[in-house]
Each structure stands twice: as C-alpha cells, then as structure tokens.
DRENDO-1510 file (C-alpha; in Angstrom, 1 decimal, always signed):
<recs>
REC; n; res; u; v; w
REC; 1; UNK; +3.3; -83.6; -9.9 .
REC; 2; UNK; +4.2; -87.1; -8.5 .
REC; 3; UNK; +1.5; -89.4; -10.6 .
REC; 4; UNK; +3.1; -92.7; -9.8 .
REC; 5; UNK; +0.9; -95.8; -8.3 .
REC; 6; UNK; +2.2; -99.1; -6.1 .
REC; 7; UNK; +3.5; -101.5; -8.1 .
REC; 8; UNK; +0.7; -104.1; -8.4 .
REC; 9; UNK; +3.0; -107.0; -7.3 .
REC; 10; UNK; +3.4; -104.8; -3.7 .
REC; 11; UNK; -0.1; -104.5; -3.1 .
REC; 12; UNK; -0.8; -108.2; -3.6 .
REC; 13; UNK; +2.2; -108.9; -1.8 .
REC; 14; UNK; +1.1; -106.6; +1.4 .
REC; 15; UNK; -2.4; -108.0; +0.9 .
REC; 16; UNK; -0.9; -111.6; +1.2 .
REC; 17; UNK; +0.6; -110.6; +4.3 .
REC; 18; UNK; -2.3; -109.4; +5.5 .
REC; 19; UNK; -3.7; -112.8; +5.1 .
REC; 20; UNK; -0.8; -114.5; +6.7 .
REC; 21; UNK; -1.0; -112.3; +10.1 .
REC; 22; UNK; -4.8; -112.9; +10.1 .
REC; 23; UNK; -5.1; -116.6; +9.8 .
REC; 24; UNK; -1.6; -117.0; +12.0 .
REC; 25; UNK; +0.6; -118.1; +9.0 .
REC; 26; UNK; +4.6; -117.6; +8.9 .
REC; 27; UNK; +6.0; -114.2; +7.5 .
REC; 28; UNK; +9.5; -113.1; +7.9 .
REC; 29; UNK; +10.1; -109.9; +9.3 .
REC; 30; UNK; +11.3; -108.6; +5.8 .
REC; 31; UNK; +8.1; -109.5; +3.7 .
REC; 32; UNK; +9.5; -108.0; +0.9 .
REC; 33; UNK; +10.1; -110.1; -2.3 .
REC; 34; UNK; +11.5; -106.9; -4.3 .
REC; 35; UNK; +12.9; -103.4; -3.9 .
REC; 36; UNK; +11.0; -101.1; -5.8 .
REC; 37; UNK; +7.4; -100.5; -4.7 .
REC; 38; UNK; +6.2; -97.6; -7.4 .
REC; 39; UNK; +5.8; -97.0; -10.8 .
REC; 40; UNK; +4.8; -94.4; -13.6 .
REC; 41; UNK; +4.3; -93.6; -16.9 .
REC; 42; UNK; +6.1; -91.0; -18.2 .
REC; 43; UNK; +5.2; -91.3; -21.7 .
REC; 44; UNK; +2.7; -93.6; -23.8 .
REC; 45; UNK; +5.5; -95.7; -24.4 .
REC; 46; UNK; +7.8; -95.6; -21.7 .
REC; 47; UNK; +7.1; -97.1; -18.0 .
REC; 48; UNK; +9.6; -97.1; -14.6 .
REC; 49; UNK; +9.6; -98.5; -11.7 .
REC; 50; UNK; +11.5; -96.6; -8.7 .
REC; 51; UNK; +11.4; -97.0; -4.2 .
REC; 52; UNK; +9.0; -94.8; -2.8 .
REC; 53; UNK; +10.5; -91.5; -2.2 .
REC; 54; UNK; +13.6; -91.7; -4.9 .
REC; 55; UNK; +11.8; -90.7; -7.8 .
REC; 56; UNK; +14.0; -89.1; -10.6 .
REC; 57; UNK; +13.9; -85.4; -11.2 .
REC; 58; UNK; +12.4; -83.7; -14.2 .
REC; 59; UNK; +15.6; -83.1; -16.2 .
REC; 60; UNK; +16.4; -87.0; -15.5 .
REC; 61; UNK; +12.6; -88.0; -16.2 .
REC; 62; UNK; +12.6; -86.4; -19.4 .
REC; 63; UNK; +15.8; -87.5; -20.7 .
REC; 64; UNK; +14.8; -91.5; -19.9 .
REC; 65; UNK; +11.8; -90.7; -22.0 .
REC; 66; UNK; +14.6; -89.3; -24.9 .
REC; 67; UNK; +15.9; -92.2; -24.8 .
REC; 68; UNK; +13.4; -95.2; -24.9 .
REC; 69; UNK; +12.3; -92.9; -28.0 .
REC; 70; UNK; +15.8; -92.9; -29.3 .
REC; 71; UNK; +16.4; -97.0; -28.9 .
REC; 72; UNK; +12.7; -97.2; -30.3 .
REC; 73; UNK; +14.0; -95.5; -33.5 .
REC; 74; UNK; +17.2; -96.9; -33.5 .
REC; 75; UNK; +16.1; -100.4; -33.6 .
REC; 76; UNK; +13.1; -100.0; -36.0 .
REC; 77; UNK; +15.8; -98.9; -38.9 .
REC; 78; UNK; +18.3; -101.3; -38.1 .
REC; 79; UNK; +15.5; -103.8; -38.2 .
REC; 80; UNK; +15.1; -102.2; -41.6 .
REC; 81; UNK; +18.1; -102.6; -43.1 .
REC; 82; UNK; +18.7; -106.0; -42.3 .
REC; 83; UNK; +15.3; -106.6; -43.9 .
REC; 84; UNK; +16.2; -104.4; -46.9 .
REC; 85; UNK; +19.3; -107.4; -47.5 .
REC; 86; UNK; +17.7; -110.4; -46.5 .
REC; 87; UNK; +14.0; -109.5; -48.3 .
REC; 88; UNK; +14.8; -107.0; -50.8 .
REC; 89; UNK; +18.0; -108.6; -51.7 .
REC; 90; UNK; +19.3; -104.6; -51.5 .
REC; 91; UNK; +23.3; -104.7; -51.6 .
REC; 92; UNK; +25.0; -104.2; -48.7 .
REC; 93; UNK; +26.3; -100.6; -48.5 .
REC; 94; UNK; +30.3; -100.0; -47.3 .
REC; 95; UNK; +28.7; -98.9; -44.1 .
REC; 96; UNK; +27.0; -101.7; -43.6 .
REC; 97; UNK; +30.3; -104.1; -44.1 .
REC; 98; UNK; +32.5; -102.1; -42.0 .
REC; 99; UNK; +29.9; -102.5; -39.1 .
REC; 100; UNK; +29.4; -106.4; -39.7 .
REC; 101; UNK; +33.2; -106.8; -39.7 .
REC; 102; UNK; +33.4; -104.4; -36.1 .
REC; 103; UNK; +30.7; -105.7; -34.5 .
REC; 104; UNK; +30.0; -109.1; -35.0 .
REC; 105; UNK; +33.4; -110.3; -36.9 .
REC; 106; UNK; +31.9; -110.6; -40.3 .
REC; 107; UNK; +34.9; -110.0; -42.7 .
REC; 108; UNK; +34.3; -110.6; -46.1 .
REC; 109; UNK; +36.4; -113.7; -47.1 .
REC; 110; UNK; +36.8; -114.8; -43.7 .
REC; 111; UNK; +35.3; -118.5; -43.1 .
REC; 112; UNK; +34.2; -117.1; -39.1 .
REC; 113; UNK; +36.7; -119.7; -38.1 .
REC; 114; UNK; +35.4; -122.2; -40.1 .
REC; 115; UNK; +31.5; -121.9; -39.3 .
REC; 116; UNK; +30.8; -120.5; -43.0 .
REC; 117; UNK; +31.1; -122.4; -46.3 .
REC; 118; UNK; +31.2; -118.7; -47.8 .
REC; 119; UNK; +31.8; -114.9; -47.2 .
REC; 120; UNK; +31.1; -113.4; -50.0 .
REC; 121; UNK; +29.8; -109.6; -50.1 .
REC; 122; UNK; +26.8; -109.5; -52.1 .
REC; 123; UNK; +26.7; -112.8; -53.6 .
REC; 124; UNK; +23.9; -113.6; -56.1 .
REC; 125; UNK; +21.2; -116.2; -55.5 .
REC; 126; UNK; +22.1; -119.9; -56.7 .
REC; 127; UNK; +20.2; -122.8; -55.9 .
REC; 128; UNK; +23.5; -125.1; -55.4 .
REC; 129; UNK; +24.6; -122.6; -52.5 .
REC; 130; UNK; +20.7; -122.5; -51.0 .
REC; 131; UNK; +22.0; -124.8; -48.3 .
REC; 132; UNK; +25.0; -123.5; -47.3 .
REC; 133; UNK; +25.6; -121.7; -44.3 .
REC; 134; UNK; +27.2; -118.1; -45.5 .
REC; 135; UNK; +27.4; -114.7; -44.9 .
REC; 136; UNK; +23.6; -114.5; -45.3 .
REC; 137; UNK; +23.0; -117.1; -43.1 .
REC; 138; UNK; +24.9; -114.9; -40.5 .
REC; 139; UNK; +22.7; -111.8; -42.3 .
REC; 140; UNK; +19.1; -113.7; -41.7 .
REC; 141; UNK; +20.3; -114.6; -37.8 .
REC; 142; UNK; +21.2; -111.1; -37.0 .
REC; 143; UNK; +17.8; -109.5; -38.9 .
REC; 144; UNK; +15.6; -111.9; -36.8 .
REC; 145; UNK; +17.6; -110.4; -33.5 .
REC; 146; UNK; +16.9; -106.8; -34.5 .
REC; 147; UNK; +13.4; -107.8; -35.5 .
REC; 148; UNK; +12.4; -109.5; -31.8 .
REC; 149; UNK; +13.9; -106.7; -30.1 .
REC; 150; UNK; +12.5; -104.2; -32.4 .
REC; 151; UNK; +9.3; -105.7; -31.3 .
REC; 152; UNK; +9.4; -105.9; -27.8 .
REC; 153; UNK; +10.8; -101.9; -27.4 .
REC; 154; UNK; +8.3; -101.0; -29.6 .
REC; 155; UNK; +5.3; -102.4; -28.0 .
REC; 156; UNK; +6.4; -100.8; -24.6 .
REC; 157; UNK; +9.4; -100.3; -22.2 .
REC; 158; UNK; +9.8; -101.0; -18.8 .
REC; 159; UNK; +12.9; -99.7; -17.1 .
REC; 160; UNK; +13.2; -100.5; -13.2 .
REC; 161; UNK; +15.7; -98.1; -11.1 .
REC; 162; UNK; +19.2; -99.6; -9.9 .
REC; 163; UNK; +19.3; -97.0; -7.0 .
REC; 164; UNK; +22.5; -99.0; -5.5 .
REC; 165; UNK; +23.4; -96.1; -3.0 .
REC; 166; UNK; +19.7; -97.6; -1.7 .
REC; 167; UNK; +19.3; -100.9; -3.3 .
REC; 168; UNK; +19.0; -103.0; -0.5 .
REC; 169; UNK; +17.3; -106.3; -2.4 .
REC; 170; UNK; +19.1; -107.6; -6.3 .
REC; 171; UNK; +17.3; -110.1; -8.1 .
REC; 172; UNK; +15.3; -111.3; -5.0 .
REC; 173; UNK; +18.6; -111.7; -2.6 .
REC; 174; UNK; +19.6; -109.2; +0.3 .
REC; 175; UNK; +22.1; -106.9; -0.8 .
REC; 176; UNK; +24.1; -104.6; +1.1 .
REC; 177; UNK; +24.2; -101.1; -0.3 .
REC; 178; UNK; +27.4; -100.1; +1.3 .
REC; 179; UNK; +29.0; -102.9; -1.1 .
REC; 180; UNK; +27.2; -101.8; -4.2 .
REC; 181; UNK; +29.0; -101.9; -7.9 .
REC; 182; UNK; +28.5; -98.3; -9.1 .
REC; 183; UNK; +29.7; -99.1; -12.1 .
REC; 184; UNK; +26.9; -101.3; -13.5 .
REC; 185; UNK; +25.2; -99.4; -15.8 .
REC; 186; UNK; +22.1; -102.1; -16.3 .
REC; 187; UNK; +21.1; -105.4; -15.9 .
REC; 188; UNK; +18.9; -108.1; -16.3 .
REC; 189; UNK; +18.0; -110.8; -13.6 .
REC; 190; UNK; +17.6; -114.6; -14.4 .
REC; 191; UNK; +14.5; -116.4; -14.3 .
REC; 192; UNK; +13.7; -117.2; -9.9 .
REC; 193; UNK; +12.8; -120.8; -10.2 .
REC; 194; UNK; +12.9; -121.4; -6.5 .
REC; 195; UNK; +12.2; -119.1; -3.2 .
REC; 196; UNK; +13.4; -119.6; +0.4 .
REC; 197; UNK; +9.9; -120.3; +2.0 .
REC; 198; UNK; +11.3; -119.1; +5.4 .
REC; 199; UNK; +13.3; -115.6; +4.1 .
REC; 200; UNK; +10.8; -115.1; +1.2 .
REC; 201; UNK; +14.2; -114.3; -1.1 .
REC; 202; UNK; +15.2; -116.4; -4.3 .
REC; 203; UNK; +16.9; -119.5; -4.0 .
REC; 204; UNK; +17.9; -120.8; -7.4 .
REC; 205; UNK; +17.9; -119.1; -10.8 .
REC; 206; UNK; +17.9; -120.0; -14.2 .
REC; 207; UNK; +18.8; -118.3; -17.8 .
REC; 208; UNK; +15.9; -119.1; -20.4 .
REC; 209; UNK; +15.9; -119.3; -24.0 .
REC; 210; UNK; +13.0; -119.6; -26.8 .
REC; 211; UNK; +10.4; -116.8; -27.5 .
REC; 212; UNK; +9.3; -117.1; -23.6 .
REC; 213; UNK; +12.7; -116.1; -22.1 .
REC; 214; UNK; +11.8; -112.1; -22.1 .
REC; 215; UNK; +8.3; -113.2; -20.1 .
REC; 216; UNK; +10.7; -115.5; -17.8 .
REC; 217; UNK; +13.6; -113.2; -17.3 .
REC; 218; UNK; +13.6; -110.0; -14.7 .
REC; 219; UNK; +13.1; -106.5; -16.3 .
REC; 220; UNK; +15.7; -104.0; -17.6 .
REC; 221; UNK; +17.0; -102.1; -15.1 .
REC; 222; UNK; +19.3; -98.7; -15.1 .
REC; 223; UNK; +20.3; -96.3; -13.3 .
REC; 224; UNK; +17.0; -93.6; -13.6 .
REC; 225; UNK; +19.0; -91.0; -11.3 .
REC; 226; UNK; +21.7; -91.0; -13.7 .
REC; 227; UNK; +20.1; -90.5; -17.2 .
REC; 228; UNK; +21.4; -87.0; -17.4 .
REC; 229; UNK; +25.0; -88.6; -17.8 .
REC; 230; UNK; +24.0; -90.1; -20.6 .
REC; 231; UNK; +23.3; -88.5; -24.4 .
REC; 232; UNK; +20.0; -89.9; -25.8 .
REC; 233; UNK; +22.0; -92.1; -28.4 .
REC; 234; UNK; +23.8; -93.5; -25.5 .
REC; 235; UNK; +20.8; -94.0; -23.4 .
REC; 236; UNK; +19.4; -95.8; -26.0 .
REC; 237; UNK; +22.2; -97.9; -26.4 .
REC; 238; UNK; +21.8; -99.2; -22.7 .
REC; 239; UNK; +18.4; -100.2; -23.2 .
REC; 240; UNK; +18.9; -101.9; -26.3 .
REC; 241; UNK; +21.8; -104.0; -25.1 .
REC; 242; UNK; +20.1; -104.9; -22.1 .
REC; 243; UNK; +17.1; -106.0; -24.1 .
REC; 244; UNK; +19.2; -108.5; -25.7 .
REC; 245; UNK; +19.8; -109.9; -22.4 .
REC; 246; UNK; +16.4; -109.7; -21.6 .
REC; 247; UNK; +14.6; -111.5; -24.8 .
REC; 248; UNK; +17.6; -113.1; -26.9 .
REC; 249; UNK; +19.3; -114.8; -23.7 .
REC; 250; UNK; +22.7; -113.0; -24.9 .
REC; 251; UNK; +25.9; -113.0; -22.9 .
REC; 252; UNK; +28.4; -110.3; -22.0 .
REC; 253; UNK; +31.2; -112.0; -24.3 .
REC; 254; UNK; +33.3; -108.7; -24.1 .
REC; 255; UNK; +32.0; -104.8; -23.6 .
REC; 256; UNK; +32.7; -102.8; -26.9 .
REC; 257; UNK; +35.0; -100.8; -24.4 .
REC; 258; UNK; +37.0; -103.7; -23.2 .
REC; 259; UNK; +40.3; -104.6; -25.8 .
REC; 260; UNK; +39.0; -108.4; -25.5 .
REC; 261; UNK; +35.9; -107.1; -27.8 .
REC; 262; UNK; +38.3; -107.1; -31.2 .
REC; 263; UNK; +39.2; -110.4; -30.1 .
REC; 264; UNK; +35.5; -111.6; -30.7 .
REC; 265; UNK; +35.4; -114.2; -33.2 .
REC; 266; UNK; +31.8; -114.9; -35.2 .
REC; 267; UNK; +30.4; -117.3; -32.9 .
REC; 268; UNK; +31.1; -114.9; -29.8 .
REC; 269; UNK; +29.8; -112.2; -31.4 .
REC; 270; UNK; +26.4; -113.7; -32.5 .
REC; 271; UNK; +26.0; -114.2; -29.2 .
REC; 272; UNK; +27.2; -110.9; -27.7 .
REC; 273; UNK; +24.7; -107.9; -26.2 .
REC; 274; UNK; +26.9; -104.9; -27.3 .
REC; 275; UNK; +27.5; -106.4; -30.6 .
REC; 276; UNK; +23.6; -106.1; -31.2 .
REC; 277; UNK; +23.6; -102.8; -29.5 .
REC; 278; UNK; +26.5; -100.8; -31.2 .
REC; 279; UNK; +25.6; -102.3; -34.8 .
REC; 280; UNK; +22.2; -100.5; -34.4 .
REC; 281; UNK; +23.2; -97.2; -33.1 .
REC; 282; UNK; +25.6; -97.4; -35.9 .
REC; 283; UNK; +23.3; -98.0; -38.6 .
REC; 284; UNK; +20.7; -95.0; -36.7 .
REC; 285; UNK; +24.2; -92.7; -36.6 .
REC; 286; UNK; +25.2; -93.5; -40.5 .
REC; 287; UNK; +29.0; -94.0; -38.9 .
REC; 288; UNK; +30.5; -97.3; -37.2 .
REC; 289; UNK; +30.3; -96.2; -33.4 .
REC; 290; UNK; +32.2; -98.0; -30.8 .
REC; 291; UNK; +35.0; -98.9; -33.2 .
REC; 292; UNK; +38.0; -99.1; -30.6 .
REC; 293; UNK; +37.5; -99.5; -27.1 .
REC; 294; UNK; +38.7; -96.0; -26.9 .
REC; 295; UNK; +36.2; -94.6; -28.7 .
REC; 296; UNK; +33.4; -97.1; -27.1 .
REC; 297; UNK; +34.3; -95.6; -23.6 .
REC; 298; UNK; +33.5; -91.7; -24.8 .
REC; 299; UNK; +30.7; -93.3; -26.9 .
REC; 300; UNK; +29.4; -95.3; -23.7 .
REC; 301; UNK; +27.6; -92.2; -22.2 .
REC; 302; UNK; +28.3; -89.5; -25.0 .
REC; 303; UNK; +27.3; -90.9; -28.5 .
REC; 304; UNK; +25.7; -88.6; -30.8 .
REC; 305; UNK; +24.8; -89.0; -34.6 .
</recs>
C-alpha cells in the first residue's frame, strides 16, 4: 500500500503558482524548483523522498530501512569509543590504532607532518603537555565528528532518491538525464544562495560551515532503487559518509577505493567523508574495513561484520 504524501515544499510551491496565475504574475513554464514531489515514512526513524510514480519496491524499501538502522548503530558505538578514550581515559585497543593509522593517518610516532607536538599511544595525563596539540588532540576532534553525526542520524534520516535514469532537475539546475553519472552513489547539494527569478532554478551556491551547515546544506540523497545492491553495513556506510558532507562540511579528499586514499596525510584525512565513514563501520565490524582500495571496492556495496 502506497502511504506517501506531497512533499510540503510542492504543495506550497503549486499553491504559489496558483497565486501568480491569478493575480497575473510571471511563472516560467517549468515552475518546478525540485525533482522529487513525494515522501514517506517507512519506519519511525527513517523518511524518503522519491518522483511520483518511481517509488522503490518492497525488497528495496525494506532494505533502506536495514540500513538507516545499521548507520544508526554504527555511529552510536563509534561515538562510544571515541568517548570511552577521550572521557574514560580507556586505552586504545590494537583495533582501534590500526584503524586511526588506515583511516585518518594517525601512526603512532608520526608528527602528521609536523601538525603534532606528540604521537604517543596511550600517553598518561601531564599538565606540562595539557597544551600541546597530540594524538589526543586528533582523538577529541574526531569523537566530536562521530558525536554530531551520531546525533543528527539518530534523531531522524532523510534520504531523497537520485533516480538519474529520470532525474531531470540536480541541486535546483536542469539536468539532462540522458547525460546522467550512474556511478554516483550519493550526494549532498550546497547551500542555494541565489535563484534565477526568470527560470526559478539556482543561481549561486555556497558550502557552509558551523553547527548550521546541516540546516543550510541540501539533504542526503542515494540511489532508493538500488538499495538491494547494497549489504546493510554498506548501506550504512553511504549514509554516514554522506552525512559528513551534509553536517561537518567534509570534502571528498580521496574515496577509500581510490589508491590516492593511502596517500592521505593527517590534515586530509581530518577532513575526509570516507575516512569518518570506514573508521565507524570498522569499529561496528570489530575488523579494519576498507583497508586497500581493493578491498574498499568489494566492501563499497558488500561489507558485512
């Protein structure tokens, strides 16, 4: 049974059109501002947006709702154990090194290329050191990452449909779908600071940053027709990276499947969505996941723990 409703931003955009006609106002012939025009809840936690008439099937329904619940698990314990270290002051297991060191360049005894004053597995609390910037430091900046995003999955997801055999608008700009990228797996639109007052598509765009950059920033989207290629793990693994787009403003330094990802220094890495993504999955999986780009590209749709 189809349950979805119009997307609250089409009805007030048809009713503004309505408006425009009546009192003899310009409107372009495509009104549209957006592609998608419905949207559903399939679970208390999970919400998707999707064009009229190219709603995903059951088995591709259900397994979206597998894998918000995954990433919602996933980044609650890596949240966990990064609070465990930087709270607790629990020691950092092996695991936990080897995926610092894969993912995000930590290597005990390395200076990040000269951006720590120490890197030192473990060390014990001293005053005289408070003030440095160490492997802690690094530590605190990735726990308050996992923290923000652990926050925003958990409250609620939104995932909004790619469709690009249909797509025929992209972050408010015509698009034609004959051109379309299939291999973008998900995404996350700049802020629209500006629209064409004559085409009703965006103009300018903008990356934010701060705590309001996940309100200013377009939603996550993914491909909802093609969840079934994905394991849950994997799944979860999209949303989660894109999320870092989404509320930490991160970059696409180098895909876990692309050989420039080992040549990642610190800084990059800090700043990198599949570092964020494959550290998590790796803590939920209790292995390091993604650790070659061989292994990233299997792992990419069929991850398990």
């Amino acid at each position: 049974m189809d349950i979805s409703i119009k997307k609250p931003t089409t009805a007030l955009r048809e009713a503004e059109v309505r408006v425009r006609n009546l009192v003899g106002m310009h409107v372009p012939a495509d009104p549209r501002r957006g592609y998608t025009d419905r949207m559903e809840a399939l679970s208390g936690s999970l919400l998707v947006g999707y064009k009229e008439g190219h709603r995903p099937s059951s088995p591709n329904r259900a397994m979206l709702v597998a894998g918000a619940n995954r990433a919602q698990q996933i980044i609650r314990k890596a949240n966990d154990q990064f609070a465990g270290i930087c709270f607790l002051r629990k020691k950092e297991s092996q695991l936990m090194q080897d995926i610092l060191a894969t993912h995000f360049k930590l290597i005990a005894g390395d200076d990040g290329g000269g951006t720590l004053d120490s890197n030192v597995v473990n060390q014990r609390l001293r005053l005289k050191k408070i003030l440095q910037t160490d492997r802690r430091t690094v530590i605190e900046k990735i726990r308050r990452a996992m923290l923000s995003i652990s926050f925003h999955l958990n409250t609620g997801i939104y995932l909004i449909d790619i469709d690009a055999d249909h797509r025929d608008i992209k972050s408010g700009k015509g698009v034609d779908p004959a051109n379309a990228d299939h291999g973008t797996l998900g995404y996350v639109s700049a802020e629209k600071t500006s629209l064409d007052p004559m085409t009703w598509r965006a103009a300018s765009f903008r990356w934010s940053s701060g705590i309001t950059c996940g309100f200013r920033h377009g939603e996550i989207h993914v491909p909802l027709g093609r969840a079934t290629e994905f394991t849950d793990i994997s799944l979860a693994q999209l949303i989660i990276h894109e999320a870092t787009h989404k509320y930490l403003n991160t970059d696409d330094e180098a895909y876990a499947n692309d050989p420039d990802y080992l040549n990642l220094d610190l800084t990059e890495s800090l700043n990198n969505a599949d570092s964020y993504a494959w550290a998590a999955v790796s803590l939920y999986c209790k292995a390091v996941k993604a650790a070659t780009p061989a292994l990233a590209a299997a792992d990419d749709f069929q991850c398990t723990k």
